[in-house]
C-alpha positions as a Markdown table, in Angstrom:
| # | Residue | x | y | z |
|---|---|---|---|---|
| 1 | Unk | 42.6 | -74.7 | 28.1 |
| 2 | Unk | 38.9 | -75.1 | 29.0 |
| 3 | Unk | 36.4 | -75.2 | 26.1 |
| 4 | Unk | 33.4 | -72.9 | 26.7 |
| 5 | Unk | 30.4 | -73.1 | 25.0 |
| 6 | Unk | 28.8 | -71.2 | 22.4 |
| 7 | Unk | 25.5 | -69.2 | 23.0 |
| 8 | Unk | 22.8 | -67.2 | 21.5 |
| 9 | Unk | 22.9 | -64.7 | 24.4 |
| 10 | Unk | 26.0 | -64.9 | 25.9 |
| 11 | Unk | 29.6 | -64.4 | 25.3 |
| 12 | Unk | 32.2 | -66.7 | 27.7 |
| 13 | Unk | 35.6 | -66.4 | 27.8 |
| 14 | Unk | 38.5 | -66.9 | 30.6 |
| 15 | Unk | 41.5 | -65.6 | 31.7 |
| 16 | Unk | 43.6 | -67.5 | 34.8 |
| 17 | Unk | 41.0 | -68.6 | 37.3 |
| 18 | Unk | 38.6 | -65.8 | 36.5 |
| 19 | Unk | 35.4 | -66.4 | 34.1 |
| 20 | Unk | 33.6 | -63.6 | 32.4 |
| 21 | Unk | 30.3 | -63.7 | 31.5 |
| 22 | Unk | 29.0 | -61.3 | 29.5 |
| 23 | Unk | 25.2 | -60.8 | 28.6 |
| 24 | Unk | 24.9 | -60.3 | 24.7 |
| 25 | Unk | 21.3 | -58.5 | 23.7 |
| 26 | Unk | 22.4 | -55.0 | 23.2 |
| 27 | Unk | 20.1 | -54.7 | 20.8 |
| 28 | Unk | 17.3 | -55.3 | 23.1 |
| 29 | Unk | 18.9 | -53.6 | 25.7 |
| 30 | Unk | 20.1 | -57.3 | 27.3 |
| 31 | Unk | 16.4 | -57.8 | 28.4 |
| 32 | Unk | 16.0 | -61.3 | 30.1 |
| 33 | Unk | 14.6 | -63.8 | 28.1 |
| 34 | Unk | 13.9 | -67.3 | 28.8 |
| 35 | Unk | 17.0 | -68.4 | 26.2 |
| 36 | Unk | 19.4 | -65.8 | 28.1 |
| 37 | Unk | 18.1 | -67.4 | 31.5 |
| 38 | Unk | 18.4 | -71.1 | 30.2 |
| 39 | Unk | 21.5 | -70.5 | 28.9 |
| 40 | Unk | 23.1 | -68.9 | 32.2 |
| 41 | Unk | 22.1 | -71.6 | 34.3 |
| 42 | Unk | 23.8 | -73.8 | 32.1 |
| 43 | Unk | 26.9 | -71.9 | 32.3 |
| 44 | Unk | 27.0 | -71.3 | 36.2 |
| 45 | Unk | 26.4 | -74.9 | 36.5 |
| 46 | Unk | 29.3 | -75.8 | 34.1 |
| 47 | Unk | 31.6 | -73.0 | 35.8 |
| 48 | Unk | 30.6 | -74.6 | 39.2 |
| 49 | Unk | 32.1 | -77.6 | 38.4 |
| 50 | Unk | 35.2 | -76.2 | 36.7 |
| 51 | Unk | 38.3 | -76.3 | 39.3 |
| 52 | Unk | 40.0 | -74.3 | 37.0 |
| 53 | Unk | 37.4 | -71.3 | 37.9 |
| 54 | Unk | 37.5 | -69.4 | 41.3 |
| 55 | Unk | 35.8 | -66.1 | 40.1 |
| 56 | Unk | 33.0 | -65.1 | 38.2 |
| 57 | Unk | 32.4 | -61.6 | 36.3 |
| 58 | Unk | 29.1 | -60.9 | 34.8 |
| 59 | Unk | 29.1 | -58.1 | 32.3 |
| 60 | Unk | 27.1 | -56.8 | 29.5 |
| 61 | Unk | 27.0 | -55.6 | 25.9 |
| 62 | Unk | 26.1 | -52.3 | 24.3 |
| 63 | Unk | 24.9 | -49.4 | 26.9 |
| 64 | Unk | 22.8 | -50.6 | 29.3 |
| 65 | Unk | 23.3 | -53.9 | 32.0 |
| 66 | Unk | 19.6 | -54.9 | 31.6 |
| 67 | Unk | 16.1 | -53.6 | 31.3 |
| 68 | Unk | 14.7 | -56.5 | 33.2 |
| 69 | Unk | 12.4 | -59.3 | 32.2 |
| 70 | Unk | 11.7 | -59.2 | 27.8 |
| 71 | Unk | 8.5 | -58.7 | 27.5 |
| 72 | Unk | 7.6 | -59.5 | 24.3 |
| 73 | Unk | 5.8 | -62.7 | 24.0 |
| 74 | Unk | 8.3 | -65.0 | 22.3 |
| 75 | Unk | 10.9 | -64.3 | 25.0 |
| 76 | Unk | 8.4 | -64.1 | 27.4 |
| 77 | Unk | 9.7 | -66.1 | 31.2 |
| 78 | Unk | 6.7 | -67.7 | 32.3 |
| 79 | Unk | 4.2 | -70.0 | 30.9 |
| 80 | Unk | 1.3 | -67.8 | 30.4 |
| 81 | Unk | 1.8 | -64.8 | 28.2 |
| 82 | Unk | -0.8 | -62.1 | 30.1 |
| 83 | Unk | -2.4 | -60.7 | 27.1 |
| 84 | Unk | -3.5 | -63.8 | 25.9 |
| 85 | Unk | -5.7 | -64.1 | 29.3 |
| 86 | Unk | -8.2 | -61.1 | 28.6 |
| 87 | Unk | -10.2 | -62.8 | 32.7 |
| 88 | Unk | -6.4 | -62.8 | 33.8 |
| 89 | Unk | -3.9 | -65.7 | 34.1 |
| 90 | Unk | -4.6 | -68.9 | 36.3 |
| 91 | Unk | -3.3 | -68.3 | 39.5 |
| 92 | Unk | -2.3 | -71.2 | 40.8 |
| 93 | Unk | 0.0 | -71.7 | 37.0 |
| 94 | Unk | 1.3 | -68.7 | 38.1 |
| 95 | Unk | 1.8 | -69.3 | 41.3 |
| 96 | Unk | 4.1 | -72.3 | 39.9 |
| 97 | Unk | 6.1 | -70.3 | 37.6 |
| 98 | Unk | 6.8 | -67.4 | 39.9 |
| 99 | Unk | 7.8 | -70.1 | 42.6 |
| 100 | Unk | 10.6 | -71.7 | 39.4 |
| 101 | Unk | 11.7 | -67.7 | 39.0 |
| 102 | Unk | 12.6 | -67.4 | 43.0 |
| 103 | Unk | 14.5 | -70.8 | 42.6 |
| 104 | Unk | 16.3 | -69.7 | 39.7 |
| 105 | Unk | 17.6 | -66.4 | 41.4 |
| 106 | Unk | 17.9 | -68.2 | 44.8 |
| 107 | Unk | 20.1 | -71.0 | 43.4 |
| 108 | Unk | 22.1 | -68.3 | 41.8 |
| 109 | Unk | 22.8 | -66.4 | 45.0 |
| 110 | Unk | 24.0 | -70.4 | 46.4 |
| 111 | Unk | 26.5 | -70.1 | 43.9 |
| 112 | Unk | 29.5 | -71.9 | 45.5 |
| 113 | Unk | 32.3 | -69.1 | 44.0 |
| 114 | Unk | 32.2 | -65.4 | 44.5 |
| 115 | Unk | 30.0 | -63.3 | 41.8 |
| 116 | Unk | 31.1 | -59.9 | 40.4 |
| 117 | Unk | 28.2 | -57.7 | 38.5 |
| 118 | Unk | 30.2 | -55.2 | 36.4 |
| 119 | Unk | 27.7 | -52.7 | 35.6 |
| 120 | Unk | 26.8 | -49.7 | 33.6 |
| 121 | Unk | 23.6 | -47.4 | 32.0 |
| 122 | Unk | 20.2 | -49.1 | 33.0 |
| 123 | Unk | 19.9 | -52.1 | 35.8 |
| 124 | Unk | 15.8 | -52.5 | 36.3 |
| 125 | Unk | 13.2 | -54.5 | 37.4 |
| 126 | Unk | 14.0 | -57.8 | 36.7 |
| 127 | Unk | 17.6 | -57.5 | 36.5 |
| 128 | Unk | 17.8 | -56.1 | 40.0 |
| 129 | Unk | 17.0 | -59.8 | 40.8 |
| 130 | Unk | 20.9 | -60.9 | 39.2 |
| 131 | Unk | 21.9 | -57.8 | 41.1 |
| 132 | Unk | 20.7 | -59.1 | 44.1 |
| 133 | Unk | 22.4 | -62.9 | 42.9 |
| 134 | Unk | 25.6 | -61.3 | 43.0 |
| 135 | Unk | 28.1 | -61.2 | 45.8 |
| 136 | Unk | 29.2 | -57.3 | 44.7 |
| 137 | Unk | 28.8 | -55.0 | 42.4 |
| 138 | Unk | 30.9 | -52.4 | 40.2 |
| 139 | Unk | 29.2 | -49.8 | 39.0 |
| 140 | Unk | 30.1 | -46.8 | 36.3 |
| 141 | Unk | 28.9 | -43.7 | 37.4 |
| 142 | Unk | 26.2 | -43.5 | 34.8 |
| 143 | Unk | 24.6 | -46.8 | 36.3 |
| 144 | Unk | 20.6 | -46.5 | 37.3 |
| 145 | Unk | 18.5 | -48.9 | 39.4 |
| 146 | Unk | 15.3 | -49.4 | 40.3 |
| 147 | Unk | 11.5 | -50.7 | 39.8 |
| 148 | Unk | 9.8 | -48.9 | 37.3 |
| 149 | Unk | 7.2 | -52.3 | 36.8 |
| 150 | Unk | 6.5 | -51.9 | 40.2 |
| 151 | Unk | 3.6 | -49.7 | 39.4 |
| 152 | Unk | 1.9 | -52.3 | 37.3 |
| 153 | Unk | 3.4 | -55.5 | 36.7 |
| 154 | Unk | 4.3 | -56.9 | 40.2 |
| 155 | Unk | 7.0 | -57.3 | 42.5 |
| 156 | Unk | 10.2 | -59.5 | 41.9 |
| 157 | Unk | 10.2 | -62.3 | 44.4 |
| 158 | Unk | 13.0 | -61.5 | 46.1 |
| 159 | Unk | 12.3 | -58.0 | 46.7 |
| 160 | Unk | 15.9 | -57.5 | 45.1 |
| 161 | Unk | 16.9 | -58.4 | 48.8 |
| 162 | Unk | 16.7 | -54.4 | 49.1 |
| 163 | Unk | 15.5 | -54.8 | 52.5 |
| 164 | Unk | 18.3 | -56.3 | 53.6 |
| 165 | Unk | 20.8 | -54.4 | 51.6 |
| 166 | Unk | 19.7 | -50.5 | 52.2 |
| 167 | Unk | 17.2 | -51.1 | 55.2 |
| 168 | Unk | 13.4 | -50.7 | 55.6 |
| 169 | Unk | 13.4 | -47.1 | 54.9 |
| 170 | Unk | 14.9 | -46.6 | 51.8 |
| 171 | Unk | 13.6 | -50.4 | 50.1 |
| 172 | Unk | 9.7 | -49.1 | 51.1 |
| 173 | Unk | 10.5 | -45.5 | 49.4 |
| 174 | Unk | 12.0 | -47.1 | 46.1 |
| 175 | Unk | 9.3 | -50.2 | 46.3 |
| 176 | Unk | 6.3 | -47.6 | 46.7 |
| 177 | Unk | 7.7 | -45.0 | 44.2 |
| 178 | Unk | 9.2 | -47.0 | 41.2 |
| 179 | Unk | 11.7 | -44.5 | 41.0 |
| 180 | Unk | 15.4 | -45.2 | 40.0 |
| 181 | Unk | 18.7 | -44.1 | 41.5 |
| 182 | Unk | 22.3 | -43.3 | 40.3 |
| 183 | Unk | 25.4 | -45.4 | 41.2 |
| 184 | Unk | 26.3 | -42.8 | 43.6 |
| 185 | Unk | 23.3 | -42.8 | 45.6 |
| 186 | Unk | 23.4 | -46.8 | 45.3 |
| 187 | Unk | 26.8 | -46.9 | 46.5 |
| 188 | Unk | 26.0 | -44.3 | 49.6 |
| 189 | Unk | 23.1 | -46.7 | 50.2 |
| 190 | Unk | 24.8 | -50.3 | 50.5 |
| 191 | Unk | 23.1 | -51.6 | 47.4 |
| 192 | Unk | 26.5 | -51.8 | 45.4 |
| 193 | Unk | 30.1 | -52.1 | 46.5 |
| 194 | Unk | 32.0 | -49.0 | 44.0 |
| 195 | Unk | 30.9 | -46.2 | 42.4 |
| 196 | Unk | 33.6 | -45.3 | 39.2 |
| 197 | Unk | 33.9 | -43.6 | 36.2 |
| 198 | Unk | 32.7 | -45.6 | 32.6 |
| 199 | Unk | 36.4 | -45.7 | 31.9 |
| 200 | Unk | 37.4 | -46.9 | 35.3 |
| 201 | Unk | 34.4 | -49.8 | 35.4 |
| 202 | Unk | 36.6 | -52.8 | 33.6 |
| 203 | Unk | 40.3 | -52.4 | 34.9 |
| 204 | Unk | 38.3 | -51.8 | 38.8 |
| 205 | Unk | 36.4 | -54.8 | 37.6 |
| 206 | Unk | 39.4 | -56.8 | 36.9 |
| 207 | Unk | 41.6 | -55.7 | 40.0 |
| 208 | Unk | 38.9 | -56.8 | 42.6 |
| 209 | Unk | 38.6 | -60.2 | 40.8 |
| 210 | Unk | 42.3 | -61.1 | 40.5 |
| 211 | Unk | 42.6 | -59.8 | 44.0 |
| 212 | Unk | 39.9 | -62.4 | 45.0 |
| 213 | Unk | 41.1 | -65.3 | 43.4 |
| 214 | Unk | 44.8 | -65.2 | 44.9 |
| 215 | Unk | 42.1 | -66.9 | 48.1 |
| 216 | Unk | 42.1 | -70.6 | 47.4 |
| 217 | Unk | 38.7 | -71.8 | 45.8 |
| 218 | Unk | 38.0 | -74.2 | 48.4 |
| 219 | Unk | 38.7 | -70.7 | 51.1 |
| 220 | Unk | 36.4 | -68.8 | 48.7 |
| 221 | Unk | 33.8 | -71.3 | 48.9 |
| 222 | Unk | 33.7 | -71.9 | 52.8 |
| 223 | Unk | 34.3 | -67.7 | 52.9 |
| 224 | Unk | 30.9 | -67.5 | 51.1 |
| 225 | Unk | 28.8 | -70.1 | 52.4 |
| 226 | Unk | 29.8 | -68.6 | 56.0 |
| 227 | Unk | 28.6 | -64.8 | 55.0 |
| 228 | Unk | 25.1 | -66.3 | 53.6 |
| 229 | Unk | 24.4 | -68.7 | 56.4 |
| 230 | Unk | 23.5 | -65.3 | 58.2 |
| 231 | Unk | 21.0 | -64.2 | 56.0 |
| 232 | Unk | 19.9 | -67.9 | 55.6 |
| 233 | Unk | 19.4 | -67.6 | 59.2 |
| 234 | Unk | 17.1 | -64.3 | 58.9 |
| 235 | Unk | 14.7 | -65.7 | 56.6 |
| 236 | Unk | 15.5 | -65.4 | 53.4 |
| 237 | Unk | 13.7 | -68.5 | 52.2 |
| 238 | Unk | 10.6 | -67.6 | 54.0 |
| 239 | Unk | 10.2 | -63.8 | 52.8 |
| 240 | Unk | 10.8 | -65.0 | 49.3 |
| 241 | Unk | 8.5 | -67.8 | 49.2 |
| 242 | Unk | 6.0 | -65.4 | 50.9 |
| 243 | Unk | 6.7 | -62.8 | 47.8 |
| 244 | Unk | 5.8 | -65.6 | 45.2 |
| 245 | Unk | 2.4 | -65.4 | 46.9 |
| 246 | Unk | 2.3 | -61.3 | 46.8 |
| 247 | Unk | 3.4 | -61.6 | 43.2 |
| 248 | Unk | 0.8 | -63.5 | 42.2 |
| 249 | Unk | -1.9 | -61.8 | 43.5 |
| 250 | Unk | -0.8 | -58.3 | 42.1 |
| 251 | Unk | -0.9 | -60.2 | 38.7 |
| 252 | Unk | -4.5 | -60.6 | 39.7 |
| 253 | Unk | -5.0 | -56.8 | 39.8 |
| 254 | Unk | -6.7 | -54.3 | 37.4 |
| 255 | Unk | -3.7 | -52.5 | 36.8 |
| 256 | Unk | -2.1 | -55.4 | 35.4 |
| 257 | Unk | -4.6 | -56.6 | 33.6 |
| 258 | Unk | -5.3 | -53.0 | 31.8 |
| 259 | Unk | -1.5 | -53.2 | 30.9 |
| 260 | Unk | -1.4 | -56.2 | 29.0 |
| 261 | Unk | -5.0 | -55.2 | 27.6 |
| 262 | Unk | -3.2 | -52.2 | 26.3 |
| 263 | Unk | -0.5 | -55.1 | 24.6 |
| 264 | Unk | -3.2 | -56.8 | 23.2 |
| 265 | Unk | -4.9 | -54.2 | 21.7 |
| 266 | Unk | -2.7 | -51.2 | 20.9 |
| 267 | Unk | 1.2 | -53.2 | 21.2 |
| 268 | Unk | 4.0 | -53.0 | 23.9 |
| 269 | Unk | 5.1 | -49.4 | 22.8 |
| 270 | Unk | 1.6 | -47.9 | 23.7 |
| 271 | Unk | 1.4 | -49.8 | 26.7 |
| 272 | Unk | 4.5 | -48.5 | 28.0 |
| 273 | Unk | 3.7 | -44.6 | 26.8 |
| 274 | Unk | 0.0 | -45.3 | 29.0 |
| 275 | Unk | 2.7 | -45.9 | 32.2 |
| 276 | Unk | 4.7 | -43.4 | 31.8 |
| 277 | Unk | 1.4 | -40.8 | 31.8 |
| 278 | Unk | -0.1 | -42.6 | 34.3 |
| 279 | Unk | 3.1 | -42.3 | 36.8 |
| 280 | Unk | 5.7 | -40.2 | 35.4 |
């Protein structure tokens, strides 16, 4: 029997070949923080060394997936907390962090063994970008995804790889908009695999991994590494590393600086309220 760790944020169990991860913040909505981050790296890296593992499941507690990136400053994912920088954050700092961020999804997407998202209620900003990390995605019917930060806090650096998953139409519409869409439309769109009922999500989840891991993991491996080399080839490296750039400068705009003036003055919750009047 393999001995899994414990976390903070996570909960890691196993059953056969096939690991389950499962994001535990419910009661922030399984925001990503920098412990959540650190401690998934630490458990894909364990899991890709396991033999014993040929699948992977990533899950979630309580009703939503994730809300994106925790904003509050102690949970905060980069090295400079924006409402402490009343001119604006040093760019070239935050050029560097943004850069780690693209690593860290990109290094998840090179996973050597197949990833399943299992998803249901909110998937947003900054979760899109484990979305995107994931080889396919479950969702419940009452799943919704989308940018709403895009109107004021940036653009994730790897655009979610919604160009590539739903085409240039449909990834400028949702980029330029911020608005989110249901696990139908998602499905009908390319950006996840199923659309199911709440109470179909787990055993549909379950079925597709167990089907997957009767493939050898050495197949699985190979299997993957072949489907990526395409996009590899289309590049994926040099779009992302140009979206660091792009990030950083929107972090340079007024509209992100008035946000995080709003957290420094008046606290997350107004700031918040003042984007939702501002763009619906």
């Amino acid at each position: 029997m393999t001995e899994h760790p414990n976390y903070e944020t996570l909960i890691v169990s196993q059953n056969s070949n096939i690991l389950t991860i499962t994001l535990n913040r419910p009661d922030r909505l399984n925001a990503l923080s920098q412990k959540l981050m650190d401690e998934l790296k630490a458990e894909l890296a364990r899991a890709a060394a396991d033999d014993n593992v040929s699948v992977l499941i990533i899950k979630a507690a309580g009703r939503a997936f994730s809300v994106g990136y925790d904003l509050q400053e102690d949970n905060w994912i980069t090295s400079q907390y924006p409402a402490n920088f009343p001119d604006g954050v040093d760019r070239e700092i935050d050029t560097k962090d943004i850069q780690i961020l693209l690593d860290y999804w990109l290094d998840m997407w090179r996973f050597p063994k197949p990833i399943i998202a299992q998803v249901q209620g909110a998937c947003l900003s900054g979760a899109g970008e484990l979305l995107a990390a994931a080889d396919i995605v479950i969702a419940s019917e009452n799943a919704s995804f989308g940018h709403p930060a895009g109107r004021d806090l940036g653009i994730p650096p790897t655009v979610f790889f919604w160009p590539v998953l739903m085409g240039m139409r449909k990834a400028k519409e949702l980029l330029y908009t911020s608005k989110s869409i249901g696990a139908a439309e998602a499905e009908s769109l390319g950006l996840i695999n199923y659309c199911v009922t709440q109470d179909e999500l787990e055993a549909k989840t379950i079925e597709l991994a167990r089907d997957i891991a009767r493939t050898p993991v050495e197949h699985l491996k190979i299997l993957k590494q072949s489907a990526n080399n395409f996009y590899e080839n289309m590049g994926v490296q040099q779009s992302t590393d140009a979206a660091v750039i792009l990030d950083a400068e929107f972090h340079q705009s007024p509209v992100f600086l008035a946000f995080f003036k709003m957290v420094r003055e008046k606290g997350m919750k107004a700031a918040l309220a003042e984007r939702q009047r501002l763009f619906g």
